[in-house]
C-alpha positions, 0 to 999 in steps of 0.5 A: 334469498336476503342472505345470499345477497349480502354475502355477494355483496360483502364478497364484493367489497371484500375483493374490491378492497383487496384490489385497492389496497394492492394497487396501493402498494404498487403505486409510486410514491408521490412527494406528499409521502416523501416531501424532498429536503431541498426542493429547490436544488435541482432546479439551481444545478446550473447555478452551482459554481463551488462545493465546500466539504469539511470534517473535523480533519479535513477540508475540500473546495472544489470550483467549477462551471458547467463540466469542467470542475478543479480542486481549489485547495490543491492548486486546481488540479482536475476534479473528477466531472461525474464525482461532482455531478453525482454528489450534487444530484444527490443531494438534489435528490434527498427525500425526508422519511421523518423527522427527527431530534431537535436537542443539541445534546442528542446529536451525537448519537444519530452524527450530526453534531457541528463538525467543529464540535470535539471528536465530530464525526459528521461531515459538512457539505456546501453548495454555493453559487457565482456570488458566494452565497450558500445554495444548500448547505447539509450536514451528514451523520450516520447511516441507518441500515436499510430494513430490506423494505422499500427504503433502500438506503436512509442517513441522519441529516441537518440543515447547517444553522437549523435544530431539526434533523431528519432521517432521509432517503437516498444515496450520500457518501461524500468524503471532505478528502481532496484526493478523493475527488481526482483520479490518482491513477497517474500513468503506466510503463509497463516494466518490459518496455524498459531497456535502461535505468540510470540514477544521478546524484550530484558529485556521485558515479551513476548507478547505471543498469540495462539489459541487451534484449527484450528477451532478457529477464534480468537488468545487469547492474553495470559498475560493481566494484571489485570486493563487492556484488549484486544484493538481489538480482531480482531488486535490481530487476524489479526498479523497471516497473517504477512507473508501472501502474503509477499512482500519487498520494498528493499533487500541487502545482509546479509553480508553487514546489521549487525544485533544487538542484541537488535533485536525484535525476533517474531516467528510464529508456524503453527498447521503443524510443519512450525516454521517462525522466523523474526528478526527486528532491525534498521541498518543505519537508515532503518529497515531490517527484517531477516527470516529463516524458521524449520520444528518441527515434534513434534509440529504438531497437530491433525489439520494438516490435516486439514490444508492440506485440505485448498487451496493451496497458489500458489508456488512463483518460487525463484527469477531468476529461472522463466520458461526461456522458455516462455511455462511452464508445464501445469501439477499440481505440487505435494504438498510439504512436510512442510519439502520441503517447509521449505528447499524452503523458506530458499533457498528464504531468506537466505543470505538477509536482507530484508525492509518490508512495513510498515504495515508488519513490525508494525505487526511484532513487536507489543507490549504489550501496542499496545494490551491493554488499561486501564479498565474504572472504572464505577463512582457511579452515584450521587444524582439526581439534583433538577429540576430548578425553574421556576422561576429563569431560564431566558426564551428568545424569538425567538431573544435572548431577555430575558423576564419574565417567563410566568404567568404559570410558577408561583406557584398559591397562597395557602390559608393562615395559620391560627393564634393560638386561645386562648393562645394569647391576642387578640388585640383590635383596639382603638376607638378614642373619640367622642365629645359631641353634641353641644347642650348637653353641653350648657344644665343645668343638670336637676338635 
C-alpha cells in the first residue's frame, strides 16, 4: 500500500513538473533574460533631433523635429518620415543576447571594427539631440543567421567608444547611402499622353516629332533632310515615355547647381494640355536636369478623353509627406484635373535639380543625327563575269595538293577546217630518181 502511494505522489511531481516547465517555454520574456542595449532611448525619442550614419564610403545626415525630417547633406531634400522613425525604434528596441569579444584584434571577424579602420565593413549610427550631444551612438557589424529558434533576427554590435561588443536581437539594417532615406520615384507621364516632342539646342534647328491622333502608334520625326532617313522608328517612338516612371539617381538644391544658358531644352505636349519642359546641362562635371510642368487649356485636343479613359498611373505622394500613420485610406481618391496635377508636379521639382539615369537623360537630349542615317545609294550591277576556264582553275585533293584538271574538264577536239579548192597551187611532193637496173645499162642499144 506504501508503494502505491509514492508512486502516486512521484507521478504527481512528475506532472506537475512537466506542467512548469511547458508554462516556461510559453511565458514571454522579461528584460532579466534579454536586458535592452540602450535602456533609455525609447523614452528620449521626442528628443532626437539628427541621426548621422557613416561607412567607410559613405556619409548621411538627417535633421529633423517630430515628422518632418530632411536629408542635410543633400540640401535638405525630404527624407522619408516612416524610414527614420523605423530606425530609431530599433534601436530603441535592441535586446542583448550575450556578450561578446573585447579584443580590438577580434573585431573584424564579427564586423564591428572602427568605420575608419582600413577596408571597415561596419556601418556607424548616431543619434543626437537639439544641443548636438550624442543620444546613442551604435556601431553595426555582421548579421548572425537565425537558428530557426526563438531569436528570429540577431547582428554583432558595439557601443561607439566601448571594448565590449555584443550580439544582440532585433531588426537593424541602416544604410549610410543619402539616397536611401528618400524616395527616388520622382514622377510619371505616361508615354500615350504624348503628342509632341521637341528638342532645342542653341545655334541648331529643332529636332521636332509628333503624332496627329492618339490612335497612332508611332511619332513621325518632322525635318529629314533629303539623302537621309529615320534610323529606327521605334527610337523615335519610344522618347515619349522620357519621363515615365521617372527616378533620380541624385538631387540638390537649385540654388546651389547654376544653370547655363547653353542648356538643352526639350518639351513634351500631351493631347490633354500637360505641357513638361526639362533643361539639361552639365555643371561641375555631372549633368543635372531641371523640370517644370503648364497646363495649356487651349492645346487639348479632341483625344483628351480618351486619354482620360487609359489606367491611371498611381499618384507618388511628395517626397516626407508618406501616411505617418501606418493605416492609410482605403477609399479611391478622385481624379485630378491636368490642372491639379501640373500644381503637384511642380510642388515635386521645383527648387531641385535633379541626376537622372543615364539612359533618361540620353533620351532627353537626342539629336538630329542620333535619329537618321545616310541613305545607301543602289550601285548599278556591272556586266556578268565570264565563267572560268576549266582549264586554268587549279583543282586540289582532299589534301591541298594540286593536281591536273580532270580529262573531263577538256574541251573534246573538234573536226578540222577544210583548205581552200582551186585558187591555190597544189603542191606536189617530189619523187626522188630511181637508178636503172644493172643489166639495162650493160646492153647494147638494139638500134
Amino acid at each position: 500500500m506504501k508503494s502505491k502511494s509514492l508512486i502516486a505522489v512521484a507521478a504527481t511531481l512528475l506532472v506537475a513538473g512537466a506542467a512548469w516547465y511547458v508554462s516556461h517555454l510559453r511565458a514571454p520574456e522579461t528584460d532579466v533574460g534579454t536586458p535592452p542595449l540602450f535602456p533609455d532611448l525609447l523614452s528620449k525619442v521626442n528628443d532626437i533631433r539628427r541621426m548621422e550614419i557613416d561607412s567607410r564610403d559613405n556619409h548621411t545626415v538627417l535633421a529633423g523635429d517630430g515628422a518632418t525630417w530632411k536629408i542635410e547633406n543633400r540640401d535638405g531634400y525630404p527624407a522619408r518620415f516612416e524610414a527614420v522613425k523605423r530606425a530609431i525604434l530599433a534601436l530603441g528596441e535592441l535586446k542583448i543576447i550575450e556578450p561578446k569579444t573585447r579584443l580590438p584584434e577580434m573585431y573584424t571577424h564579427i564586423g564591428v571594427e572602427d568605420v575608419a579602420a582600413e577596408d571597415s565593413k561596419s556601418t556607424q549610427v548616431t543619434l543626437k539631440d537639439a544641443s548636438g550631444a550624442a543620444i546613442a551612438s551604435l556601431i553595426i557589424g555582421k548579421e548572425r543567421a537565425g537558428s530557426g529558434g526563438p531569436i528570429k533576427a540577431a547582428r554583432y554590435v558595439r557601443k561607439a567608444g566601448e571594448e565590449q561588443s555584443y550580439l544582440v536581437e532585433g531588426e537593424l539594417t541602416l544604410q549610410a547611402d543619402p539616397l536611401s532615406w528618400t524616395d527616388r520615384e520622382l514622377l510619371s507621364v505616361p508615354a500615350a499622353r504624348i503628342r509632341e516632342i521637341v528638342i532645342e539646342r542653341p545655334g541648331k534647328d529643332p529636332v521636332r516629332m509628333s503624332r496627329q491622333k492618339a490612335a497612332d502608334i508611332d511619332l513621325s520625326l518632322d525635318g529629314v533632310a533629303t539623302g537621309y532617313k529615320v534610323r529606327s522608328t521605334a527610337t523615335v517612338t519610344s522618347l515619349a515615355s522620357a519621363l515615365e516612371e521617372l527616378r533620380f539617381d541624385d538631387v540638390r538644391a537649385g540654388s546651389n547647381v547654376p544653370f547655363p544658358t547653353d542648356a538643352v531644352v526639350t518639351t513634351l505636349k500631351g493631347f490633354d494640355g500637360l505641357i513638361a519642359r526639362v533643361r539639361t546641362a552639365e555643371v561641375d562635371g555631372r549633368i543635372y536636369s531641371q523640370l517644370a510642368f503648364d497646363f495649356d487649356p487651349a492645346a487639348v485636343t479632341a483625344d483628351a478623353a480618351e486619354i482620360a479613359k487609359q489606367p491611371e498611373v498611381p499618384e507618388l505622394p511628395l517626397p516626407g509627406t508618406e501616411d505617418k500613420t501606418g493605416g492609410g485610406s482605403e477609399a479611391a481618391k478622385p481624379a485630378q484635373s491636368v490642372a491639379e496635377e501640373v500644381k503637384t508636379l511642380n510642388e515635386r521639382v521645383q527648387n531641385w535639380v535633379f541626376v537622372l539615369p543615364d539612359y533618361k537623360r540620353a533620351m532627353l537630349t537626342k539629336t538630329m543625327d542620333d535619329l537618321v542615317t545616310k541613305v545607301e545609294l543602289q550601285k548599278p550591277a556591272g556586266p556578268a563575269a565570264p565563267p572560268p576556264d576549266p582549264l586554268t582553275v587549279e583543282h586540289f585533293d582532299e589534301q591541298g595538293r594540286l593536281v591536273a584538271p580532270p580529262a573531263s574538264a577538256a574541251p573534246a577536239p573538234g573536226p578540222l577546217p577544210e583548205m581552200p579548192q582551186g585558187d591555190l597551187p597544189t603542191a606536189t611532193p617530189e619523187t626522188p630518181p630511181t637508178a636503172p637496173p644493172a643489166d639495162a645499162a650493160a646492153s647494147p642499144d638494139p638500134q
